[in-house]
Backbone bond lengths (Angstrom), bond angles and torsions (degrees), N, CA, C in turn:
res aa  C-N    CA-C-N  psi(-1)  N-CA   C-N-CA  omega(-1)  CA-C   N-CA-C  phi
1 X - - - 1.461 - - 1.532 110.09 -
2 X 1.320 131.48 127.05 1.204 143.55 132.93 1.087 122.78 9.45
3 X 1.867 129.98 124.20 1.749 116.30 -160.82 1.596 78.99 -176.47
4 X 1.542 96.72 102.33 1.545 104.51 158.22 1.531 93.99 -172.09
5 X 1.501 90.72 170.44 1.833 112.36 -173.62 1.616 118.97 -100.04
6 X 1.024 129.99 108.65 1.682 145.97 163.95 1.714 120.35 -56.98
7 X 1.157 117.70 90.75 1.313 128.34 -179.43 1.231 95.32 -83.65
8 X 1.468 144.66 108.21 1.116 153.88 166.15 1.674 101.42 -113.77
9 X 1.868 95.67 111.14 1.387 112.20 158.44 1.821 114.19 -96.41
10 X 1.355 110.45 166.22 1.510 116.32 170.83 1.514 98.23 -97.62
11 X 0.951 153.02 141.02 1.364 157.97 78.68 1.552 95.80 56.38
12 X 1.965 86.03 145.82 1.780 91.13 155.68 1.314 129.51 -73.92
13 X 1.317 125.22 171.33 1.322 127.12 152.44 1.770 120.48 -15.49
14 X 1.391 124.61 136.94 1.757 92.19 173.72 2.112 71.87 -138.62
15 X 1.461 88.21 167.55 1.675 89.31 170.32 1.743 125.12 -60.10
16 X 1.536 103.37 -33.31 1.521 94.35 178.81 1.468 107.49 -77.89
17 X 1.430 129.86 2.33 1.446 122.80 170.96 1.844 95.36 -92.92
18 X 0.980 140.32 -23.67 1.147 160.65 -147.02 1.897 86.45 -86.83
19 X 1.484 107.77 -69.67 1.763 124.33 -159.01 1.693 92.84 -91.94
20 X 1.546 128.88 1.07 1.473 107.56 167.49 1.329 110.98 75.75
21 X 1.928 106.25 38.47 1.708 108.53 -169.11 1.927 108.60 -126.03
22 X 1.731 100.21 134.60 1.297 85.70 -156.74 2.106 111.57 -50.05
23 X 1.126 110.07 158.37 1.631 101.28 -177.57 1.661 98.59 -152.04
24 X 1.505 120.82 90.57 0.855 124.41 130.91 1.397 156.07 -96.54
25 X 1.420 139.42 -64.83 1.625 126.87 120.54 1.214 123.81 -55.46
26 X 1.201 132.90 -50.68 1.233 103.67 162.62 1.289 141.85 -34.07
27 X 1.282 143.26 166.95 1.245 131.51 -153.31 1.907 103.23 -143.82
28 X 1.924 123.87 152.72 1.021 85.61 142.08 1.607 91.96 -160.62
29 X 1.316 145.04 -170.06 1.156 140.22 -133.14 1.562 95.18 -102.09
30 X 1.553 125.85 135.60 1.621 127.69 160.42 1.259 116.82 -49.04
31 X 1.290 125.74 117.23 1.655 134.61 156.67 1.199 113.76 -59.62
32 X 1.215 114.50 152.58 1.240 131.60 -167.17 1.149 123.74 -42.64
33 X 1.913 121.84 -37.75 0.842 143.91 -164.89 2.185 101.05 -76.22
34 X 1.853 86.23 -48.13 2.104 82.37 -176.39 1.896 93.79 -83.04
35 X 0.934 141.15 20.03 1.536 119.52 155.24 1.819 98.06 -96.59
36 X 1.565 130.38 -40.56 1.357 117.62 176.64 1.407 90.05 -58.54
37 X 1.047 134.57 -90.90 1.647 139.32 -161.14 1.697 96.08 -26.14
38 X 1.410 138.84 -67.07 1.470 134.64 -142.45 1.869 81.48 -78.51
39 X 1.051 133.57 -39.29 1.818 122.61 171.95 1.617 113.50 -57.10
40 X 1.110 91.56 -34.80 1.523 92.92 -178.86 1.484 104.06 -58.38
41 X 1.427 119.58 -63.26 1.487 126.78 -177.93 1.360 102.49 -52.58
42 X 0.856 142.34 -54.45 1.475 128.78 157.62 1.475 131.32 -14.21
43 X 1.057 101.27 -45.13 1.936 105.52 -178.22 1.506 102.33 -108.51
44 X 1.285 110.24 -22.71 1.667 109.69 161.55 1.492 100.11 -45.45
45 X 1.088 100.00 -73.59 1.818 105.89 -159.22 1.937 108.62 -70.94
46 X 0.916 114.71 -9.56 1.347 108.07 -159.09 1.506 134.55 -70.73
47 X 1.403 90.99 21.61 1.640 118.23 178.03 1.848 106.58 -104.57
48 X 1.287 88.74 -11.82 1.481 94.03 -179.78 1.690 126.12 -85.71
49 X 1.287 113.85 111.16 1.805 110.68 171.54 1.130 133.73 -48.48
50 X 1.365 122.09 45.09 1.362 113.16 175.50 1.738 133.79 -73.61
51 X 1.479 101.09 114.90 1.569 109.10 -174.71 1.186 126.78 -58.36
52 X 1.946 124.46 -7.30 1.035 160.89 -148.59 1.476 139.69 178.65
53 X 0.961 113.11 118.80 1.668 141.67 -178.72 1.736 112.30 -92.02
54 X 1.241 109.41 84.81 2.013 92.12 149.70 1.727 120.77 -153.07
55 X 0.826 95.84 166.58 1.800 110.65 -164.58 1.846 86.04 -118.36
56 X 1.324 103.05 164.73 1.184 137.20 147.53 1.777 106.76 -52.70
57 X 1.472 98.88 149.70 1.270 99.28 177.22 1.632 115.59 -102.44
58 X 1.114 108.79 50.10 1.670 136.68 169.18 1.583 111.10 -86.90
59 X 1.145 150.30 130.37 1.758 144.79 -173.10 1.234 82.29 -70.07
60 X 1.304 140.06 -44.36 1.943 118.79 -167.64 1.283 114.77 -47.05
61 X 1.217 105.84 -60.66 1.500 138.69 -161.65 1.590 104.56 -60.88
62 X 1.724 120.51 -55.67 0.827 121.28 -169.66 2.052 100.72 -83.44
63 X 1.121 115.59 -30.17 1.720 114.78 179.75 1.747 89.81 -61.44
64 X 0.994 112.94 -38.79 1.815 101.53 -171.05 1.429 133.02 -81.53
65 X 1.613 108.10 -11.90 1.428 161.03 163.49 1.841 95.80 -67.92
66 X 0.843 109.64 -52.11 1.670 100.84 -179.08 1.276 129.66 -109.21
67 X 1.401 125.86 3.84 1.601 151.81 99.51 1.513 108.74 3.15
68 X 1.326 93.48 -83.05 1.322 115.14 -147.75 1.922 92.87 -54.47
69 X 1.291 89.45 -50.65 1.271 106.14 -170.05 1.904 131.61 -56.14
70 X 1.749 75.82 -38.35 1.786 90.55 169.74 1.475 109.37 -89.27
71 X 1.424 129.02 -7.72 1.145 133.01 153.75 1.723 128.98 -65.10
72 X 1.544 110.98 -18.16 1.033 126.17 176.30 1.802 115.76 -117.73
73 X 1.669 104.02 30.21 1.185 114.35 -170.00 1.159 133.26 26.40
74 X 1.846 110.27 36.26 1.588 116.95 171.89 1.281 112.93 -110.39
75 X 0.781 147.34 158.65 2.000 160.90 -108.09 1.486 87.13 -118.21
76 X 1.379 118.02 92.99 1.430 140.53 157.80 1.578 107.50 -22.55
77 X 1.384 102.69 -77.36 1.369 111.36 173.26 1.554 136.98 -39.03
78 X 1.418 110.47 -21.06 1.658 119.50 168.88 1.615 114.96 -94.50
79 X 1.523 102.67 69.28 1.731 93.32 178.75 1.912 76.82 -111.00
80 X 1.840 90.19 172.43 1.180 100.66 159.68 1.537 106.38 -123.14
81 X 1.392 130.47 -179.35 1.535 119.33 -178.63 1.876 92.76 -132.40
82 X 1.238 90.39 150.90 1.685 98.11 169.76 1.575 97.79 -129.73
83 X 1.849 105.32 124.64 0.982 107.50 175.88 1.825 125.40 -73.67
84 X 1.454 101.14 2.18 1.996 129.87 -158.64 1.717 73.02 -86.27
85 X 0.945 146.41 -63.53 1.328 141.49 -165.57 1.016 148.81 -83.77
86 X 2.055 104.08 19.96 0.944 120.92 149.44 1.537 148.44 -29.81
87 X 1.395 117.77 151.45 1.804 100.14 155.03 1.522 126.34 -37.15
88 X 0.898 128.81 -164.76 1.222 140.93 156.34 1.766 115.16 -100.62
89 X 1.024 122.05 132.31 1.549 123.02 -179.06 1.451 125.44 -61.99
90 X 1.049 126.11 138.88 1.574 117.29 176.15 1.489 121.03 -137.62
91 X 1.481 102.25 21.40 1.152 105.54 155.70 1.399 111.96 74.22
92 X 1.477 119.27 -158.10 1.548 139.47 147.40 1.689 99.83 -20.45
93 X 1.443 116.07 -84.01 1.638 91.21 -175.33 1.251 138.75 -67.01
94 X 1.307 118.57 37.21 1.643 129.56 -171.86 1.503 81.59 -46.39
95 X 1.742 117.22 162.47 1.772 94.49 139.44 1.275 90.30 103.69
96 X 1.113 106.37 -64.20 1.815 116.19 -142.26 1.558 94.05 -56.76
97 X 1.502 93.50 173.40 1.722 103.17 164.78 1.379 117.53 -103.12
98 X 1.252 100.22 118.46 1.712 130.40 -163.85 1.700 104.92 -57.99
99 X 1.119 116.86 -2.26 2.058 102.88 159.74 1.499 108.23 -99.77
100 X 1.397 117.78 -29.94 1.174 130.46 176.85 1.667 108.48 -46.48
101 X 1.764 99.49 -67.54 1.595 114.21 -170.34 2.067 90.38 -66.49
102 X 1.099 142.01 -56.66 0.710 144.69 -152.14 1.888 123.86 -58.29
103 X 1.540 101.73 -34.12 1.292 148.72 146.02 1.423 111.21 -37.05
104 X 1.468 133.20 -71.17 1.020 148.29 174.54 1.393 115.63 -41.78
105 X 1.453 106.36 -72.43 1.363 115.39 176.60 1.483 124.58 -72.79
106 X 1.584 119.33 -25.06 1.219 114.43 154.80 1.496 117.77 -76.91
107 X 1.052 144.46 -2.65 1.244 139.43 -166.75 1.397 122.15 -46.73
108 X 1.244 137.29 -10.28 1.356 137.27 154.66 1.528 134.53 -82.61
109 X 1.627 99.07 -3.06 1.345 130.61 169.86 1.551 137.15 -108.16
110 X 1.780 93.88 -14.55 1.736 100.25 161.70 1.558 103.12 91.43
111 X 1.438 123.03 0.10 1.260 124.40 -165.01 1.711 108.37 -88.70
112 X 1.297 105.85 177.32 1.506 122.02 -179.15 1.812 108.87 -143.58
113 X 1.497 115.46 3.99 1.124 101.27 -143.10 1.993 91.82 -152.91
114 X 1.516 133.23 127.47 1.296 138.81 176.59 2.105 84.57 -54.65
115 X 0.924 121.42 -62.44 1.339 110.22 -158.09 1.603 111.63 -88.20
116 X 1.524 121.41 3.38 1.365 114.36 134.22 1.584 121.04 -59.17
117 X 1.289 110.11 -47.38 1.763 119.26 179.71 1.108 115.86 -48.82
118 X 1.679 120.84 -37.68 1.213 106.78 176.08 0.991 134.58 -86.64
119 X 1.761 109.82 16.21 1.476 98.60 -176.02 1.963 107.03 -100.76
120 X 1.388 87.70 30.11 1.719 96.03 -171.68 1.592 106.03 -135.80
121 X 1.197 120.22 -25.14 1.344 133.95 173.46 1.454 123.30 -139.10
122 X 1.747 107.91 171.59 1.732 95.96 -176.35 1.156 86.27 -89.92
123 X 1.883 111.98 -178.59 1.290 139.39 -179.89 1.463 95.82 -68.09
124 X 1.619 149.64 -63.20 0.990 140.07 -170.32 1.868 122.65 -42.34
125 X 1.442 107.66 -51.21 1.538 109.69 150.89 1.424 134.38 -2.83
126 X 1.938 83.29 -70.30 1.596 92.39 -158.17 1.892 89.49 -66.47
127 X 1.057 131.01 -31.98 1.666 109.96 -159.05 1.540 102.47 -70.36
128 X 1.522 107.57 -36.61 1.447 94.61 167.59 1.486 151.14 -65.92
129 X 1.352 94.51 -17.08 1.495 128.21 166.84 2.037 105.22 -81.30
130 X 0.621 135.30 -49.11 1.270 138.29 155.64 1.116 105.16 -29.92
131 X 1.912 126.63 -74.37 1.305 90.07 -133.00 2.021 98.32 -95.33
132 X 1.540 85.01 15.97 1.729 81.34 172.79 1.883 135.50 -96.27
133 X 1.550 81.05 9.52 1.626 104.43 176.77 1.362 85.97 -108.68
134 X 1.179 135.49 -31.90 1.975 115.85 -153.63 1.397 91.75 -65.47
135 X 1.290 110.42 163.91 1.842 117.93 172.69 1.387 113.14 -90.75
136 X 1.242 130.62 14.79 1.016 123.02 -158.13 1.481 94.96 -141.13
137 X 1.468 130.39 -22.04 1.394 147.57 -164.09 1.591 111.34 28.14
138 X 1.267 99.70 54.11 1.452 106.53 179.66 1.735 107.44 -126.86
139 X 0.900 88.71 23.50 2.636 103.79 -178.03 1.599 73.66 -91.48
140 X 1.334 110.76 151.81 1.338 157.28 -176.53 1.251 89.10 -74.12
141 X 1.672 116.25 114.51 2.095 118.40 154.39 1.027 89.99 -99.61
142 X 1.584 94.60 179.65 1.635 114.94 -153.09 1.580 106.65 -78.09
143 X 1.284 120.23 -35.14 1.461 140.91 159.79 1.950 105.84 -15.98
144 X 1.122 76.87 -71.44 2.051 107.15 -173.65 1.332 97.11 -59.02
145 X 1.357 122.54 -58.69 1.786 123.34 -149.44 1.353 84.09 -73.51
146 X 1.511 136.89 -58.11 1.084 131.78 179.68 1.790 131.25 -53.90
147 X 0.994 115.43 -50.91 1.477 114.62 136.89 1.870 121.50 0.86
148 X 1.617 103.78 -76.00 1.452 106.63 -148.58 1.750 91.79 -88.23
149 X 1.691 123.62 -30.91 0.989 119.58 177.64 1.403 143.24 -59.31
150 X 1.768 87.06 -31.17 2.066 115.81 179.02 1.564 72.98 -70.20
151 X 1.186 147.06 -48.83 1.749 136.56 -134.44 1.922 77.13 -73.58
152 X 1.409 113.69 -79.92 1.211 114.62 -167.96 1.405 119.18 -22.28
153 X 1.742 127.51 -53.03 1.011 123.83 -161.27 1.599 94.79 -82.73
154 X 1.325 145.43 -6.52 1.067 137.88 -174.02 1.220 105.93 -90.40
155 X 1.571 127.78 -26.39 1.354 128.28 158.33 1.197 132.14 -43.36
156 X 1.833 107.98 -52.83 1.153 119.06 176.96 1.189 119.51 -79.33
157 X 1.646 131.31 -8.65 1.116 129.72 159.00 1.715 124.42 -61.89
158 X 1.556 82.54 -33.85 1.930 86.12 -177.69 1.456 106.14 -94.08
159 X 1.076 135.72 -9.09 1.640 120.17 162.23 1.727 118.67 -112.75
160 X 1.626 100.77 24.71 1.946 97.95 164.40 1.246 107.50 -150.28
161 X 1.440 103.18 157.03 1.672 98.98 -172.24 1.512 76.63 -158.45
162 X 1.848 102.44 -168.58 1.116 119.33 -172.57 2.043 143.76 27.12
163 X 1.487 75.02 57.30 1.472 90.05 176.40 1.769 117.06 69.03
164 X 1.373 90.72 11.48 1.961 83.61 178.73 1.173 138.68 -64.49
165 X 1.148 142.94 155.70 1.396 129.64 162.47 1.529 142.71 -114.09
166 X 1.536 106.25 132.53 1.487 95.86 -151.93 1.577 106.79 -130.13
167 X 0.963 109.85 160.88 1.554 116.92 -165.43 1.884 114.67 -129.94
168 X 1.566 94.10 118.01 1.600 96.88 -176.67 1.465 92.70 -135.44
169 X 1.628 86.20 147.45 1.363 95.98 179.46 1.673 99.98 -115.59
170 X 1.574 100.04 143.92 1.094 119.53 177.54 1.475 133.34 -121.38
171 X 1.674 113.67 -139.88 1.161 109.40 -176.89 1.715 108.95 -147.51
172 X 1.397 127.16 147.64 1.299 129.93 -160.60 1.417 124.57 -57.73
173 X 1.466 117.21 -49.65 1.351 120.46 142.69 1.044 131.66 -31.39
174 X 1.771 113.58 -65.97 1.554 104.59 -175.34 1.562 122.22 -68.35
175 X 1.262 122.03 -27.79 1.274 160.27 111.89 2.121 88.06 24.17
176 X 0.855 96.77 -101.22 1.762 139.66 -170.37 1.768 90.95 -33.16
177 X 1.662 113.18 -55.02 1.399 134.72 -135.87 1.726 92.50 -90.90
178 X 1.737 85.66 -33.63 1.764 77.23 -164.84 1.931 112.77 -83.83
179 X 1.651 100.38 -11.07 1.680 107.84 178.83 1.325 100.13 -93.27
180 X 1.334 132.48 1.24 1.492 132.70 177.49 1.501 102.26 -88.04
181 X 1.169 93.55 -45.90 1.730 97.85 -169.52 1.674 117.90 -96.54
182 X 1.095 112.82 35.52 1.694 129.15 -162.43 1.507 91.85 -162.08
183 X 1.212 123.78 -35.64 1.568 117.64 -157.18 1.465 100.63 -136.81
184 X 1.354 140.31 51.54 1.296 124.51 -164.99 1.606 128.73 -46.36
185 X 1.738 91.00 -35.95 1.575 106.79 -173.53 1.372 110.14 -54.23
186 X 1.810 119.31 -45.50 0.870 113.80 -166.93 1.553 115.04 -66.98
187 X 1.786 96.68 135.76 1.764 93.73 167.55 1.605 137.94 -67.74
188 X 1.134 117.41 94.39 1.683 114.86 -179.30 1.567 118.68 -86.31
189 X 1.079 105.58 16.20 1.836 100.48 172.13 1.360 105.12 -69.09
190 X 1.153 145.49 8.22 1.408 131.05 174.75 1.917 90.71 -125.89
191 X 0.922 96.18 125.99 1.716 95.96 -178.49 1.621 124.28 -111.44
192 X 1.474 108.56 134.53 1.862 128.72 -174.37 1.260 93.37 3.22
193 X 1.304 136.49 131.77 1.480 143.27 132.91 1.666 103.01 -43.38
194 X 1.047 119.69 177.53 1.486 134.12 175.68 1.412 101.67 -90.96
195 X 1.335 108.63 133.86 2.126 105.93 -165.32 1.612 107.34 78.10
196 X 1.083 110.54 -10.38 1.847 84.21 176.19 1.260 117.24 -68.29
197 X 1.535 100.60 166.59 1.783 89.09 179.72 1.756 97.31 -114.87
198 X 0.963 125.53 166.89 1.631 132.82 151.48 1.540 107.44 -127.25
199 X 1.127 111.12 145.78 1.260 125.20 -175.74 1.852 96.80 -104.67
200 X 1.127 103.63 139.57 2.113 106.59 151.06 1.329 94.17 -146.82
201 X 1.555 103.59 151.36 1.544 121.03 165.16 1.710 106.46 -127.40
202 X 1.429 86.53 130.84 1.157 116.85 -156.05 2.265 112.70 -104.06
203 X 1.088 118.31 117.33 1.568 120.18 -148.83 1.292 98.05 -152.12
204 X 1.570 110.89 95.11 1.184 106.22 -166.62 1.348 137.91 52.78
205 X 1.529 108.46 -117.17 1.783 113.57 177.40 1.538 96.83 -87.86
206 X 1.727 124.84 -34.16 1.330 120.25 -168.54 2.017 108.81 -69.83
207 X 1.475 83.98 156.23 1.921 98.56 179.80 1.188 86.87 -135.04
208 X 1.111 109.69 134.66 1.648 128.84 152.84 1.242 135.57 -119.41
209 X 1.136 143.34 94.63 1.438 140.70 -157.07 1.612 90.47 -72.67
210 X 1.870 116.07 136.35 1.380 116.58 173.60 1.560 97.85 -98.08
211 X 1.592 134.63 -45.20 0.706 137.37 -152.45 1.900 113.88 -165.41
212 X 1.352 108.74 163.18 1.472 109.80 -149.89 1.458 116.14 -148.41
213 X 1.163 119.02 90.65 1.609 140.78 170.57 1.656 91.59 65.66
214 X 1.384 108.16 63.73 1.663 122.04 171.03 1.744 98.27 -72.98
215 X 1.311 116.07 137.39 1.462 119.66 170.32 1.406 113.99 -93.41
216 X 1.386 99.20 128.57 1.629 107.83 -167.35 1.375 110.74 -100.28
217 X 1.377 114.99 -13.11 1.519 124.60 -169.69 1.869 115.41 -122.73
């Protein structure tokens, strides 16, 4: 069985995290501030052996993915991307402004805010609750998100073994979803800063979350 460790960072800064805009596939460019921050994680970590490099195939994810990397004087150019480790989808409100969308779908709760929501429901909820207000009912339920993510970790089960360590960069949500649902105890109503890292170790069928939106910078 399969036995290695998952360094999962969030992404830099990007402007729609910047303007408070929903950002899941959609995409939009790191500010100045998440390319200093994604270098920073770079020399944070750079004592670390990692046998492997990949980001999401998001430009954030992957611009912060090769940061990190040229910060740790390893060959920018050799990432791989997993599309399983995406954001989460949001459909119709890609874009949108995140008290607005947030509003909507909490609306029986008075909220403005994903981490007001959670202090009334789990993270799995809200995607289902999402995608039955979107107009378009095409936002990611929990069914789906879960789907492409088990795919991811089944990837990384079949190409690492022996205690390696590997580094993917991700996204705050999925981030959030995957220590909720591996780690229940732990509290995620306050969600990854940009650069945090989370650790899971990964053992066969078992997941263990070690640690949870640790600040590296």
């Amino acid at each position: 069985m399969s036995k290695f460790s998952i360094y999962f960072v969030r992404h830099g800064q990007t402007f729609f995290n910047l303007y408070n805009r929903m950002q899941g596939w959609s995409d939009s460019p790191l500010t100045d501030k998440g390319r200093d921050v994604a270098t920073k994680v770079g020399h944070a970590l750079q004592d670390v052996d990692f046998s492997q490099f990949y980001s999401s195939d998001s430009k954030r994810a992957m611009d912060t993915a090769k940061l990190i990397k040229t910060a740790m004087n390893r060959d920018a150019d050799n990432l791989k991307t997993l599309k399983n480790f995406r954001e989460v989808f949001y459909g119709y409100f890609e874009g949108d402004d995140s008290s607005r969308v947030w509003s909507l779908v909490g609306k029986d709760y008075g909220v403005t805010s994903l981490h007001e929501l959670l202090q009334h429901i789990n993270i799995e909820q809200t995607r289902d609750m999402m995608q039955a207000i979107e107009p378009m009912h095409a936002a990611e339920n929990n069914a789906q998100y879960w789907d492409r993510v088990n795919a991811g970790f089944d990837y990384l089960k079949a190409h690492h073994d022996n205690g390696e360590k590997i580094l993917v960069v991700s996204h705050g949500t999925t981030i959030r979803s995957m220590v909720s649902h591996f780690a229940p105890d732990i509290d995620i109503t306050t969600g990854p800063k940009n650069g945090s890292l989370t650790r899971i170790d990964v053992d066969g069928d078992q997941i263990k979350v070690l640690s949870y939106a640790e600040d590296l910078v």
